[in-house]
C-alpha positions as CSV (number, residue, x, y, z in Angstrom):
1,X,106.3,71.0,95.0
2,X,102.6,72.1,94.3
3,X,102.5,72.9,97.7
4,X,105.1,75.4,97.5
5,X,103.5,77.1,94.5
6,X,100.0,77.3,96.2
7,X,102.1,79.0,99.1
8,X,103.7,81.5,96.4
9,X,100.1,82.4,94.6
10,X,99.2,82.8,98.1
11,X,101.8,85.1,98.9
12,X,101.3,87.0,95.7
13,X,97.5,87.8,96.2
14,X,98.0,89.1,99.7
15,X,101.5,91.3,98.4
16,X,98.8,92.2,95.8
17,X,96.5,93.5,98.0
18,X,98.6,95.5,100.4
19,X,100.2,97.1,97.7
20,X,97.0,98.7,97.0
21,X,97.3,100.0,100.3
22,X,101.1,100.4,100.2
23,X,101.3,102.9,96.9
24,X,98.8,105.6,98.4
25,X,101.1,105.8,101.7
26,X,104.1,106.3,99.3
27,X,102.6,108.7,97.6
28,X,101.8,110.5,100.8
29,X,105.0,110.6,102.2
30,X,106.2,111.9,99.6
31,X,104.6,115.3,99.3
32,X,105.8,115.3,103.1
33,X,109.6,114.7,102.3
34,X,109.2,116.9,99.4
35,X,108.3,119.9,101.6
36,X,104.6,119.5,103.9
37,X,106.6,117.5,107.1
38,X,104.5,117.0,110.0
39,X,106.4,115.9,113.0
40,X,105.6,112.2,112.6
41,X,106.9,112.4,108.7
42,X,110.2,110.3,109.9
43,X,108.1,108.0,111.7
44,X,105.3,107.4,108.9
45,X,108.6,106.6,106.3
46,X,109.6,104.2,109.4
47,X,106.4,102.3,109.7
48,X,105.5,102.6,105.2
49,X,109.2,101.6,104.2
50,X,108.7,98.4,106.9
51,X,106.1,97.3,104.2
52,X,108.3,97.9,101.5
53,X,110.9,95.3,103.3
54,X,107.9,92.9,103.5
55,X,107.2,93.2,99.9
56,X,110.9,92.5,98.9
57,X,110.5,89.1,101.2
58,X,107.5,87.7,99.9
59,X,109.4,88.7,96.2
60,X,112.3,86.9,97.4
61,X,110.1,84.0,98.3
62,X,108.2,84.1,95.1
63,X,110.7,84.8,93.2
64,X,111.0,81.1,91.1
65,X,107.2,81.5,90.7
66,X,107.4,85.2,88.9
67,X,110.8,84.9,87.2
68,X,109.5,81.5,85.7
69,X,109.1,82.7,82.1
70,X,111.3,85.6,82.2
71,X,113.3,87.8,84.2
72,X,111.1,90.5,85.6
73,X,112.1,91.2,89.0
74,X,116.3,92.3,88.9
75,X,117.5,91.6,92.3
76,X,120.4,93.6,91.4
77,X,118.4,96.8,90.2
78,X,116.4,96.3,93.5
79,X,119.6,96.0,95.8
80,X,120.7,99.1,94.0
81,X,117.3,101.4,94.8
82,X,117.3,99.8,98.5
83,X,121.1,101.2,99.0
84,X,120.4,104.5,97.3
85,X,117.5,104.9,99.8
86,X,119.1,103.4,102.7
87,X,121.7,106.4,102.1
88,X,119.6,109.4,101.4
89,X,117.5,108.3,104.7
90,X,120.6,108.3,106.5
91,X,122.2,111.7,105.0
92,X,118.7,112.8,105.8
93,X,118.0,113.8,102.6
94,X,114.5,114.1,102.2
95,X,114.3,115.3,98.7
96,X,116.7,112.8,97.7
97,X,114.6,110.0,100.0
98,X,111.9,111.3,97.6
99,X,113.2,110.7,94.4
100,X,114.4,107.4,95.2
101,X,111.1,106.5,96.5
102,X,109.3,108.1,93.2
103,X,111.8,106.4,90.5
104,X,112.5,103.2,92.4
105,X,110.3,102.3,95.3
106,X,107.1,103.3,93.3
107,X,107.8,101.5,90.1
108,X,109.2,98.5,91.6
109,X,105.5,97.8,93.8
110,X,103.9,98.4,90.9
111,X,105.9,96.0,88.8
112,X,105.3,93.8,91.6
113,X,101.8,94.5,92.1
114,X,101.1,93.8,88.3
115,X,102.9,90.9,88.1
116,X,101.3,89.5,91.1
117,X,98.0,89.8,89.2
118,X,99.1,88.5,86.3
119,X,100.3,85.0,87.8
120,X,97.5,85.2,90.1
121,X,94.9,85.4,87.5
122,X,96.4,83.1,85.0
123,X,97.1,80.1,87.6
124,X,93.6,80.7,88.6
125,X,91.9,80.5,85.4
């Protein structure tokens, strides 16, 4: 069992550092979908929203670990952003794409990111 959890702090550190990498690029595509596309915008959503879908797997996999004390991470809320998005990228709705990514996608990493650290650094200490 202690095992495990050293795999899931693991897991958490490195989510936590991509993330830091991983809100910028969101950020970015954004002011593309919202109106600056270059002809690789579709592409660059591709390849960002690929680590999004890694982020919600090491959640799912760490999820005992960061919902120990209390509910933060709602896989339900989650499931409800990821459809929302899946549907404005296929309506190809970029300014909808956008504000899913903004109000959802953006909030949830950083909920993630924050309570990465906050594990991370109390386990370690």
């Amino acid at each position: 069992m202690e095992n495990l959890r050293e795999q899931q702090l693991d897991a958490l550190k490195a989510v936590f550092d991509y993330n830091k990498k991983l809100i910028p690029a969101l950020e970015e595509v954004l002011v593309e979908l919202r109106g600056s596309q270059k002809e690789d915008t579709k592409e660059y959503l591709n390849y960002i929203l690929k680590g999004v879908n890694w982020v919600i797997q090491v959640v799912n996999g760490t999820k005992s670990l960061i919902n120990e004390k209390e509910d933060i991470i709602k896989k339900d809320a989650m499931n409800e952003v990821i459809v929302n998005l899946n549907q404005s990228i296929k309506e190809e709705n970029n300014m909808e794409t956008a504000k899913v990514i903004e109000t959802g996608i953006i909030p949830f990493i950083q909920l993630v990111s924050n309570t990465a650290m906050e594990i991370t650094q109390l386990e370690m200490n």
